[in-house]
ZADRENVO-496676 format. One record per residue (C-alpha): residue in three letters; x, y, z. Coordinates in steps of 0.5 Angstrom, whole numbers, plus 500, padded with zeros to 3 digits. Each point is the difference from the previous one (the first is absolute). Layout:
BEGIN
ALAXYZ
...
***
This chain:
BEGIN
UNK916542097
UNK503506503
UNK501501508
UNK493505501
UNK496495496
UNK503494504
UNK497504506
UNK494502497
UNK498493499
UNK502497507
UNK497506503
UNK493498496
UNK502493502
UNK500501506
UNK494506501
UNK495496496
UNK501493505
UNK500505506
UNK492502497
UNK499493499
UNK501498507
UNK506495498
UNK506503502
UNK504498504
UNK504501506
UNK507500496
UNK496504495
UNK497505504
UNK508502502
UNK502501493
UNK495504499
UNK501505506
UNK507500498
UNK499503493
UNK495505503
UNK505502505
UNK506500496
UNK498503493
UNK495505499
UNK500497493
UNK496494502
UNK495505504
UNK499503494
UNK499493495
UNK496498507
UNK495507500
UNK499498493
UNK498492502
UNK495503505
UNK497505496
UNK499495493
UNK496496506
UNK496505502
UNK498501492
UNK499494498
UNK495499506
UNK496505497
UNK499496493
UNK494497500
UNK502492499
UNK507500503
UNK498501507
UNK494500503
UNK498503507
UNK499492503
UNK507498497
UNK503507505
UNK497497505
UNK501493499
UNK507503501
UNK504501493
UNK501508502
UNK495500507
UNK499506504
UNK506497506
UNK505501494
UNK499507500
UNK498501507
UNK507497501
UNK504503495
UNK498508502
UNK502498507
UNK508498497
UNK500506496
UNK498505506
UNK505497505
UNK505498495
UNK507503501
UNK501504495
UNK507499495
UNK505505500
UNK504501493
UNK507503501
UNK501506497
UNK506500495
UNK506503501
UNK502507496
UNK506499495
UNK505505505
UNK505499494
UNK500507497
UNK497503493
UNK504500495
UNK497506496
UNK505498494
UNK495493498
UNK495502498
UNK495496502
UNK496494497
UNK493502498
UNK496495504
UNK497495495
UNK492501498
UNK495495502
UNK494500496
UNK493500504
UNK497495496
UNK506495502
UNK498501507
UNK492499500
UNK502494496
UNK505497505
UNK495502505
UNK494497496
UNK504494498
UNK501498508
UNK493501502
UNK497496494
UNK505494503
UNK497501506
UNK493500498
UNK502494495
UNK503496506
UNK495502505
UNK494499495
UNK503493499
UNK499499507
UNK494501500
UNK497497495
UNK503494502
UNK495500505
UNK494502497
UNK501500493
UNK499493498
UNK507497499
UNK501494498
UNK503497507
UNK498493502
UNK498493497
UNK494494502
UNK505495500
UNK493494504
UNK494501502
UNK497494503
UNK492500502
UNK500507498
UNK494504500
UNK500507499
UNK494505502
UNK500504493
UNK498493496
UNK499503493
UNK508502501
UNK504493502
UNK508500501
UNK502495497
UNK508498501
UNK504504496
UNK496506501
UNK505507501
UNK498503506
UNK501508499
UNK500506506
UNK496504501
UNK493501504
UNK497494498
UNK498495506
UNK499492499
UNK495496505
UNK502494500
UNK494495503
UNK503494500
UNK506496499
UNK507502499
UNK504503495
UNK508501499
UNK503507497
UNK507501498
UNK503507500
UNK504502494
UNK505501506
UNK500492501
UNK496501506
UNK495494501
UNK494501503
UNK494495502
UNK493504502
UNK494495504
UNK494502500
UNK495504502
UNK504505498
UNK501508497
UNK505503498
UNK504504494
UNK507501497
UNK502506502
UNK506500498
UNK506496497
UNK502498506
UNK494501504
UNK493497502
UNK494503503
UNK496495504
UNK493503503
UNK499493504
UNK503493498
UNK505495500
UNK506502496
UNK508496500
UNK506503497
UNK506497499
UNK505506498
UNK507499496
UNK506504502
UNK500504493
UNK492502502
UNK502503508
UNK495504502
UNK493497497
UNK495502505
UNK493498501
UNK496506503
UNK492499505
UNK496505502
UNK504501506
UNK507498498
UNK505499496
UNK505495500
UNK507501495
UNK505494499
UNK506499501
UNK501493497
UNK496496503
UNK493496499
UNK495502505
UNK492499499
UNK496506502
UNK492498502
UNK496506500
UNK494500503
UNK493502499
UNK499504507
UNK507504497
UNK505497504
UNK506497497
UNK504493502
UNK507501497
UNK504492500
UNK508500498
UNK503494499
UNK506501496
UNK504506501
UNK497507503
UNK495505498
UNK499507502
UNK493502503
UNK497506499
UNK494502503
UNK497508504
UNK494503503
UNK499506502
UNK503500506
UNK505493499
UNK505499495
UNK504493499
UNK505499496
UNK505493502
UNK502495497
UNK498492500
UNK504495500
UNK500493498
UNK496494504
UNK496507503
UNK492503498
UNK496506503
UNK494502500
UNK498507499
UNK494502502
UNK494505496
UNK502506500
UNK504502507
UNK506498497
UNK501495506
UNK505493499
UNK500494503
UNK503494501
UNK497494496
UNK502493499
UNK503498493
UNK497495496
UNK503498494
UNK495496497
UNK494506501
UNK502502492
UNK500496494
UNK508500498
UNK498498494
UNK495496495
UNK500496494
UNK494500495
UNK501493496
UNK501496506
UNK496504505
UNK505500506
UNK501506505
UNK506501504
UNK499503506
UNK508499502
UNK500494502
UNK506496501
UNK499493496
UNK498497495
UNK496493500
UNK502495495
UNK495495502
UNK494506498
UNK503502494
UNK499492497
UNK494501502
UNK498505496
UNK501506505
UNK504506500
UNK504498505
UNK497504506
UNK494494502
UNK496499494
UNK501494498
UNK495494498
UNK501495506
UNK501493497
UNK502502493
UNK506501496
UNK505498494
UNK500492497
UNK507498501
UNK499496493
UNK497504495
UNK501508503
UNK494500500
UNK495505506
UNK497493505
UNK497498505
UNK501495506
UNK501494497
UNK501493504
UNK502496495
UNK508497497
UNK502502494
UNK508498497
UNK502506496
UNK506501494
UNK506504502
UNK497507497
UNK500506502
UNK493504500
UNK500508498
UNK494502504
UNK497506496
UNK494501504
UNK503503506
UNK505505498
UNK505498508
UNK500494498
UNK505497496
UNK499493498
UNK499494504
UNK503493499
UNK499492503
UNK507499501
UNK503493499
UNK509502499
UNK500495495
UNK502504495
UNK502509500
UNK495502505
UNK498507498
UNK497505505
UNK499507496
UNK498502493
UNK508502499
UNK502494500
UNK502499508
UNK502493502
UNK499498507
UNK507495500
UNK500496507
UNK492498499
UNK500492501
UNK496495496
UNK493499501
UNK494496499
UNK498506495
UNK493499503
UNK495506505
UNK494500504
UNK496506500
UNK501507498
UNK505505501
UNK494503504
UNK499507505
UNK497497507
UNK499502507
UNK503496505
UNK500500508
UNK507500502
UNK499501507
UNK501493502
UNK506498495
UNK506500503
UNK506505497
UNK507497501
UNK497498508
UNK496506501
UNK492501500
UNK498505494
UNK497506503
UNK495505495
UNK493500497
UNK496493500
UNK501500492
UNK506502496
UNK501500492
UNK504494498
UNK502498494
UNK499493499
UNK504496495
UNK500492501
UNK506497498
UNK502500493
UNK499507499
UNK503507498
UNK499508498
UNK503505498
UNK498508503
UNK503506496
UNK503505505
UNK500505493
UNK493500499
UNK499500508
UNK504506501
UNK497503493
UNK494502505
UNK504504505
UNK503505498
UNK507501505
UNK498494504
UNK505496501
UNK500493501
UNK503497505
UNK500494501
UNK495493501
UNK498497505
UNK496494502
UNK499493505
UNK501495495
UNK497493502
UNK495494500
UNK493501502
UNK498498507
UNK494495495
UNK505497497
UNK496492500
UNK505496501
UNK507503505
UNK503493498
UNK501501492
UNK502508501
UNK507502497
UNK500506495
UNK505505498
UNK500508500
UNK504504496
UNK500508499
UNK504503494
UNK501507498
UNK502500492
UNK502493500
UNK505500506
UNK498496506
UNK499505505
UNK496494505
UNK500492502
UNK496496505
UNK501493497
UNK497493503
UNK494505504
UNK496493504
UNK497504505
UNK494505500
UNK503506501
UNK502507498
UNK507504499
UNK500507501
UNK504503493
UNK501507498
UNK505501493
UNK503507499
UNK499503493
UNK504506497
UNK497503494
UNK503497494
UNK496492502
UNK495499495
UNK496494501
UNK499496507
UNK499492500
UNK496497504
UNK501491500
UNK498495503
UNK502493499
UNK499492502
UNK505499504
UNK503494496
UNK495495502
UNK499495496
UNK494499495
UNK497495504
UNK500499506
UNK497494504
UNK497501508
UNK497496502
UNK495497494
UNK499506497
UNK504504495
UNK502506500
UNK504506495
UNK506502501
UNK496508501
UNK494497505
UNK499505507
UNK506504497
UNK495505502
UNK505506499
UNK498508501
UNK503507500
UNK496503506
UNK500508500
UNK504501493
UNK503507500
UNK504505497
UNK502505505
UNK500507497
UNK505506502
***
């Protein structure tokens, strides 16, 4: 590619992401450079401008109510008259005439001949490129090009019932418009940028990287390789500069704009008042109908749903932990467990609340109903104790009765008045607990758990581990906790006779696959005789893992 041709296409680059209202401030520099500097570069960009004009005269390019919604608007031109008038007119340098002089004994060269045809094809190869590059531009945002997918859809319920979007569905640009009356669906752009839209809402794909919203709720999550994705309102527009943000249109026009990961650039204008800053990370702002006008808002990260999850029904509004015990119960992690329902650490098998004693063999269960949780176990040290399904083996675990009592089971519990490591307990009357009376463990996946957020990181596990406040009998109490990432022991409270909890927190890094919660019977022995009464080596081993989490990043 030669140098004019380099600048034709930069100056086309440049020109058409000026039109579509994206270009920035390092953009708009260059531009100016070029129209400055080389008057090749007002030539390629007269052309750029006159190919619009054209192409906005088609009928089923650019209509009028697309103009007016910006992509050629009558404040371009305006605008553009008035640089042209007060712009500073550019001064060639007359060339210097040869003073050596004539030699009248050469005869001179005849000047080469350049055929006329040669010349008009020059010229109408150039401006073919620039219709091609320009009509290109343009039917990317009206012509149906293929730009998006339907990854979810979640209780999704669309106005035009005779036309569903099922997942999977290529979603085109052009003039369409979705209405969205209930539930959430999950786009991702072919620039890899994630989109999650909540209803009520009305939108369209405007563009390969952009999203036209007339009101609703829309999140996006914008890649560095996609930079400049925008989402436009009736009275704004917000163009991203890697970031995630969420943008909430009204239907009484105004327009919420929530960044909570990088910044943005919002643009916004009304006959009398232009707007044009940038938004910063932990910022929102309001833009008020059509007077232009911004204000300061507080900036709420869970207003928007970050992300959803068809098969197991969650929504992720950007909280910060994951609650083991909800996901036992058949939740999606986020507080829609069954309360008193989990896993038989016996069979693997889904369970309810059970008060009975059972000895079990030294097996591990795969647990297949529920894609968190790896397997469960009855623990009696004995023999190799595996605690995963590739083969890990807990070494220090200590022999056992090999009986359990109950379940392994999601709770609500009342900490308030328990004692943690001499401190009362502060927060809500009932808390999630995992409760798993001695002999007992369970392994969680942390790969299928991370496989529900997309560039989240898992940063760590956090819990108060213990005995329960009901435990019967204080006098027989004696149990073991332990916690293991991969088989490796990360955590032991051993001989615990009192009831109470232990704050813990164990960090994680990214390549830890599974987390192994057991708990075990202290070493009793089987029987044991208080009084006239025999009592098994796991009775009141009451033991629970209150509010266990995975703390996200």
């Amino acid at each position: 590619m030669n140098d004019d041709a380099r600048l034709m296409f930069k100056v086309a680059d440049l020109a058409l992401a000026s039109l579509n209202g994206t270009l920035d401030d390092m953009g708009l520099r260059q531009l100016e450079e070029l129209l400055e500097n080389n008057p090749l570069a007002v030539e390629y960009f007269q052309s750029i401008l006159w190919t619009c004009v054209g192409l906005n005269s088609m009928e089923g390019i650019v209509s009028l109510r697309q103009v007016k919604e910006g992509v050629l608007d009558r404040e371009f031109w305006d605008t553009l008259s008035v640089e042209e008038k007060e712009a500073q007119k550019i001064e060639l340098a007359e060339p210097e005439p040869d003073r050596q002089p004539l030699r009248t004994d050469v005869r001179p060269k005849p000047a080469p001949t350049v055929s006329k045809f040669s010349i008009y094809s020059l010229l109408l190869s150039s401006a073919a490129l620039i219709f091609l590059i320009v009509y290109a531009y343009f039917v990317s945002i009206n012509g149906g090009i293929e730009v998006a997918t339907l990854t979810d859809s979640l209780h999704a319920r669309w106005a035009d019932t005779k036309k569903p979007l099922p997942v999977g569905t290529r979603l085109t640009t052009g003039k369409e418009w979705f209405l969205l009356r209930e539930g959430y669906v999950k786009l991702l752009f072919d620039n890899q940028t994630r989109v999650v839209i909540e209803s009520p809402a009305e939108f369209r794909i405007a563009a390969e990287n952009q999203i036209d919203l007339r009101y609703g709720k829309v999140y996006s999550a914008v890649p560095n390789e996609a930079i400049g994705f925008s989402v436009a309102t009736p009275n704004a527009r917000i163009i991203d500069i890697g970031t995630e943000f969420g943008v909430l249109a009204e239907v009484d026009g105004n327009t919420q704009l929530y960044v909570l990961k990088g910044k943005t650039m919002l643009l916004a204008a009304s006959n009398s008042h232009k707007v044009k800053m940038e938004v910063s990370e932990g910022t929102a702002k309001k833009i008020f109908g059509h007077q232009g006008e911004v204000s300061d808002i507080e900036c709420r990260p869970d207003c928007f749903a970050r992300d959803i999850h068809s098969k197991t029904q969650w929504i992720w509004r950007g909280q910060q932990t994951i609650c083991l015990a909800d996901l036992v119960g058949g939740g999606n992690g986020f507080g829609t467990g069954k309360s008193l329902t989990g896993i038989d650490p016996v069979t693997g098998q889904p369970a309810q609340e059970m008060i009975q004693t059972r000895t079990s063999t030294n097996t591990y269960r795969p647990v297949s109903f529920n894609p968190y949780v790896d397997g469960v176990f009855v623990p009696d040290g004995k023999t190799r104790q595996i605690v995963s399904s590739q083969g890990h083996l807990f070494e220090e675990c200590p022999p056992t009765s090999g009986e359990c009592f109950n379940n392994i089971i999601r709770a609500e519990r009342d900490i308030r008045s328990q004692i943690i490591q001499g401190t009362p307990a502060s927060g809500s009357s009932a808390v999630p607990c995992l409760l798993m009376h001695a002999n007992a463990g369970i392994t969680f996946d942390l790969q299928a758990i991370r496989s529900l957020f997309p560039g989240v990181r898992i940063r760590s596990f956090r819990t108060k581990a213990g005995i329960e406040k009901g435990a019967l009998r204080p006098e027989t109490i004696n149990a073991d906790f332990w916690i293991l990432v991969d088989g490796k022991l990360r955590y032991q409270k051993r001989q615990v006779k009192e009831r109470i909890l232990f704050p813990v927190e164990i960090e994680l890094s990214e390549t830890d696959r599974f987390l192994t919660l057991v708990t075990t019977d202290g070493g009793d022995p089987e029987r044991r005789m208080i009084g006239n009464f025999a009592y098994p080596a796991i009775d009141s081993d009451w033991c629970m893992f209150a509010e266990p989490v995975l703390v996200l990043q």
